[in-house]
C-alpha positions in Angstrom: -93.3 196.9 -30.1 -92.2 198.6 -26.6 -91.2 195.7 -24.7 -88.4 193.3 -24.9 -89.0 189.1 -24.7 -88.7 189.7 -20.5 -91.5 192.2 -21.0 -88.8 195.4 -20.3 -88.8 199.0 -22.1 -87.1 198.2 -25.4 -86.5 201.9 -25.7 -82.8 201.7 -25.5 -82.4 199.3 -28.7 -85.4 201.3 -30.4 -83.4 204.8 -30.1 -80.0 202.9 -31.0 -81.5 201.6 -34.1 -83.2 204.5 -35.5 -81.8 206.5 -38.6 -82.1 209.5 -36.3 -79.8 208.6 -33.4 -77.5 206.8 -36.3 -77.3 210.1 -38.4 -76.3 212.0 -34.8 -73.7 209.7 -33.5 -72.1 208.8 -37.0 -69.0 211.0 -36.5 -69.4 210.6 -32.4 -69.7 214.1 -31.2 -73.5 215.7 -30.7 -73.2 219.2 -32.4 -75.7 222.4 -31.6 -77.1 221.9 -34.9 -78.1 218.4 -34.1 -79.9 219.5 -31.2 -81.7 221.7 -33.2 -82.3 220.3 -36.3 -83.4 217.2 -33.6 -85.7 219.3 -31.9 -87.2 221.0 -34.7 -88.2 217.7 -36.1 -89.5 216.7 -33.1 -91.8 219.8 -33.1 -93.0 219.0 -36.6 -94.4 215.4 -35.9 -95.7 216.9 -32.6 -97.5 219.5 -34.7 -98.9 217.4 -37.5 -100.3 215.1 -34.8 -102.6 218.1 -33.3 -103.6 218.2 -36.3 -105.2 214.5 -37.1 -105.3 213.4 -33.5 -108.6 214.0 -30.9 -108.0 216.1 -27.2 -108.4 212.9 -25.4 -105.6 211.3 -28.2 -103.3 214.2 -27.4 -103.6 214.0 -24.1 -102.6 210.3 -23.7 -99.7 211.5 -25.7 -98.8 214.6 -24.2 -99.3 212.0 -20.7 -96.6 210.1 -22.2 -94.3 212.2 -23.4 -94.4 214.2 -20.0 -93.4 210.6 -17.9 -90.9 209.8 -20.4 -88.7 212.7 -20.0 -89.5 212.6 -16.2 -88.0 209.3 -16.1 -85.0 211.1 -19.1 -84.1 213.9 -16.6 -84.3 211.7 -13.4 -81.9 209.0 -14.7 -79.6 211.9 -15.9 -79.4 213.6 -12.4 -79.3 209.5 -11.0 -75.6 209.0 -13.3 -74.5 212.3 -12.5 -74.8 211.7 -9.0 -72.7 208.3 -9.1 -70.4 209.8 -10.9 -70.0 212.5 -8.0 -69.9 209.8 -5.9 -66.9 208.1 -7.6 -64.6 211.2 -7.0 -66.0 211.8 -3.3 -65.4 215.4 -2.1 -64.4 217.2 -4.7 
């Protein structure tokens, strides 16, 4: 479910085949509505799950969700800062 056959994240393939990232990318731009209607959907599951999940459940999830977009922002500042480095001093 998470992992490839070489037990790695399987994220990558998971977001690339999901109707979501599909309905974004179809016309290959991101728009501010997407973003939005992205995150507002986000925010619904996020609130129906406080609702039928227990503290400790949430906070496994909340655990998760915090690492994940640790490791989101930190590869984002890691390819911004080879591409810096491709164009020297600028």
């Amino acid at each position: 479910m998470f992992f490839d056959k070489e037990g790695n994240l399987n994220l990558d393939e998971l977001v690339i085949a999901h109707d979501s990232f599909k309905n974004i990318m179809e016309d290959g731009q991101v728009t501010d509505e997407e973003i939005v209607t992205q995150t507002q959907k986000i925010i619904g599951i996020l609130r129906d799950m406080e609702g039928r999940y227990s503290k400790e459940e949430l906070a496994e999830i909340k655990e998760l969700l915090v690492e994940m977009s640790v490791l989101y922002a930190a590869y984002n500042i890691y390819s911004i800062q080879n591409i810096n480095k491709g164009y020297g001093d600028i």
